[in-house]
N, C-alpha and C positions, 0 to 999 in steps of 0.2 A: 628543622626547628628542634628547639633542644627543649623537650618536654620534662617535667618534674612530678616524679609522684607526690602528692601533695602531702605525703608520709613525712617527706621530710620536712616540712614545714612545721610539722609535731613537736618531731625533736627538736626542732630552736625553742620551743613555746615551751618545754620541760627541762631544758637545759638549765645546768644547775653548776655554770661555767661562764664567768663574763667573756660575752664575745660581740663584736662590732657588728655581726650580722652577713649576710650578703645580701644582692642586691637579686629580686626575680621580679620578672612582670605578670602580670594576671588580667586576660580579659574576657569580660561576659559575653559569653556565646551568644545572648540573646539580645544586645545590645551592640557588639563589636566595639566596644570602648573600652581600652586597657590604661591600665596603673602600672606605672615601677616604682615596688615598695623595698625598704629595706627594715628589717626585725633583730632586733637587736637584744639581749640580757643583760640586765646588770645588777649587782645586789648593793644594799642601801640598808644598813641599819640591819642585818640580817634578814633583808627578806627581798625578795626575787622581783625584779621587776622588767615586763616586757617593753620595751622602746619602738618604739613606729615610727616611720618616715615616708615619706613621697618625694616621690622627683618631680621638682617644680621648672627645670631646666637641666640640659644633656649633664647630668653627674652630679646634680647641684640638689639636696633634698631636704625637705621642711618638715621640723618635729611635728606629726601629729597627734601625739599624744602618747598615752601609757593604758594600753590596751590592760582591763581589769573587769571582770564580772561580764564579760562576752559583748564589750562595749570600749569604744576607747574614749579617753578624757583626756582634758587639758582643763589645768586651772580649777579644777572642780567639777567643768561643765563635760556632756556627752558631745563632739566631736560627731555633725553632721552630714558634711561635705561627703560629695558623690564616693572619693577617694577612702575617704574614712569608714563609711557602711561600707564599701566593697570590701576594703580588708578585715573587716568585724565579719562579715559573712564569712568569709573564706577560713580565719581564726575560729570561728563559732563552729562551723563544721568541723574542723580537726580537732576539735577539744571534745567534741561528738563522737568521733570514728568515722564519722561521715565522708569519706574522702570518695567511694563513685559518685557523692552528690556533687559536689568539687568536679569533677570529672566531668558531667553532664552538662553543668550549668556554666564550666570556665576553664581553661586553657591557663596552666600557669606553665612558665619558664625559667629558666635560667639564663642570664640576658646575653653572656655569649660576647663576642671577638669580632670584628671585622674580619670578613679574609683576603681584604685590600691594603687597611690601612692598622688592622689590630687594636684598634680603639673599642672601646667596648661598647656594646650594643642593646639600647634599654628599650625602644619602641617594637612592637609583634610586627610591623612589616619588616623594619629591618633584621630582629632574630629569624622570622621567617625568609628572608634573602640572603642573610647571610653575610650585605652590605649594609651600610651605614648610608642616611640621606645622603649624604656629602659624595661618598663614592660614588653611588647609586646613578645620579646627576652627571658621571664625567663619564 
């Protein structure tokens, strides 16, 4: 498994350099239900703005808002969906220092490559196998 100090998830959130983001997955150790989110910067009118995303199908990822004040929105409103608080948690903590809480509480990733097929790899069984469903099956 390709573990991520969640250090670096800091520096996207302080990054002060528009960038697309990459993609890592994160799931609660306490729960065993993981998210692959991607975080993204962009500036607007001079001023910094954090982008969030989820993967809603293999690659395929739905704005969830614009993470601000240790809470993401959309539209005005706070953005409640399981996906949404997981990564506000995980965000909240790094804006804290918090990162053996992070540690304790959740396994993030980097989502990694097939080593069948080199397609990339967003679900913790598959980073954790190293195969993708698809291969996995044959």
């Amino acid at each position: 498994m390709t573990t991520v100090d969640p250090q670096a998830l800091a520096v996207v959130l302080t990054s002060e350099k528009n960038n697309k983001g990459g993609n890592f997955t994160v799931r609660s150790k306490a729960t065993q239900k993981d998210f692959t989110y991607r975080v993204a910067r962009s500036n607007f009118n001079d001023k910094w703005y954090t982008q969030v995303y989820v993967e809603i199908q293999y690659l395929q990822f739905k704005h969830l808002g614009v993470y601000r004040d240790q809470k993401i929105f959309k539209a005005g409103a706070q953005v409640t969906s399981p996906a949404a608080l997981g990564l506000s948690w995980v965000l909240r903590q790094c804006e804290k220092g918090n990162f053996s809480m992070i540690q304790e509480q959740a396994e993030v990733c980097h989502t990694g490559r097939c080593l069948k097929c080199g397609k990339e790899l967003t679900d913790m069984e598959s980073i954790e196998s190293g195969l993708g469903p698809v291969c996995r099956s044959k």
